[in-house]
C-alpha positions as CSV (number, residue, x, y, z in Angstrom):
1,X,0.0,0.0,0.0
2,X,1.7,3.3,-0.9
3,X,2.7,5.7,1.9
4,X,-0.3,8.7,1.0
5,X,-2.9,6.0,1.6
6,X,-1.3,4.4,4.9
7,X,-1.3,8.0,6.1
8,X,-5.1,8.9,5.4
9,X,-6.1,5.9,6.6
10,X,-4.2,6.6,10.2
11,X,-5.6,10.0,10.1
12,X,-9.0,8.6,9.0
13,X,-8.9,5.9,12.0
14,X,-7.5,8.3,14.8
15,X,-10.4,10.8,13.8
16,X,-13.1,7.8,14.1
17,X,-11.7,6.7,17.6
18,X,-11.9,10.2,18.5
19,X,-15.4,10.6,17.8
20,X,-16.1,7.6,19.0
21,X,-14.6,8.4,22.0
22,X,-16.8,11.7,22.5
23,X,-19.9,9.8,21.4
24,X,-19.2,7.2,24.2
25,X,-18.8,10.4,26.9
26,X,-21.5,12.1,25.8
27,X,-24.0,9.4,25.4
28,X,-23.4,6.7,28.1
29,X,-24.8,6.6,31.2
30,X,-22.4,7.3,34.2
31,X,-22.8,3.8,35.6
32,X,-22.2,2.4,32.9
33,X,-19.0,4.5,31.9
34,X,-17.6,3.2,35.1
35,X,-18.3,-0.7,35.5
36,X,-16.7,-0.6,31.8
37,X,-13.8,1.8,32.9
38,X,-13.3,-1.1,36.0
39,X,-13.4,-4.0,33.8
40,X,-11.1,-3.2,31.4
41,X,-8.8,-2.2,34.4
42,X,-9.3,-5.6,35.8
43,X,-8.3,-7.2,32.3
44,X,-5.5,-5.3,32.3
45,X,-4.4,-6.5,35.7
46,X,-4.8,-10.3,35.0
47,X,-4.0,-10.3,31.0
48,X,-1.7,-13.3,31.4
49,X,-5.1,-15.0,32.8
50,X,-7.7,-13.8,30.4
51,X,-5.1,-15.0,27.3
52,X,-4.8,-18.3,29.1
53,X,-8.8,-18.9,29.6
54,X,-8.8,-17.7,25.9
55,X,-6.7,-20.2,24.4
56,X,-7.6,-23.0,26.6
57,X,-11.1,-22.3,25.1
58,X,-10.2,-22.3,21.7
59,X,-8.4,-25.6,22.0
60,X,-11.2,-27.0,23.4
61,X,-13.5,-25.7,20.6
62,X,-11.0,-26.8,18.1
63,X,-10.8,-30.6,19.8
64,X,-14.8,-30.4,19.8
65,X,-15.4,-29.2,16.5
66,X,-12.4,-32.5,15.5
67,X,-13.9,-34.9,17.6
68,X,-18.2,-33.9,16.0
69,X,-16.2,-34.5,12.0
70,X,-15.1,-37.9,13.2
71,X,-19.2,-38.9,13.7
């Protein structure tokens, strides 16, 4: 992808998340601001155990979905 179009796509995206960003402030409800704010502080703290769970779930989906084309 030629440089011009990387840039105006970056530009494009950081002027999305900013509006989405004020949207999200100006619409959403206070509670609801701050249980999000607290969960994603909570998967920030214990990242190394939400990727675990993650990909211990995906094996398992992955060995399930196997195991049903075998029948």
């Amino acid at each position: 992808m030629p440089a011009p179009v990387r840039e105006r796509v970056a530009v494009a995206g950081g002027q999305v998340s900013a509006a989405a960003g004020r949207l999200w402030r100006d619409k959403a409800p206070e509670p609801v601001r701050h249980t999000v704010a607290r969960g994603a502080r909570s998967a920030r703290e214990h990242s190394t155990v939400l990727f675990a769970v993650a990909g211990a779930t995906g094996a398992w989906l992955l060995l399930r979905r196997r195991d049903r084309g075998r029948r």
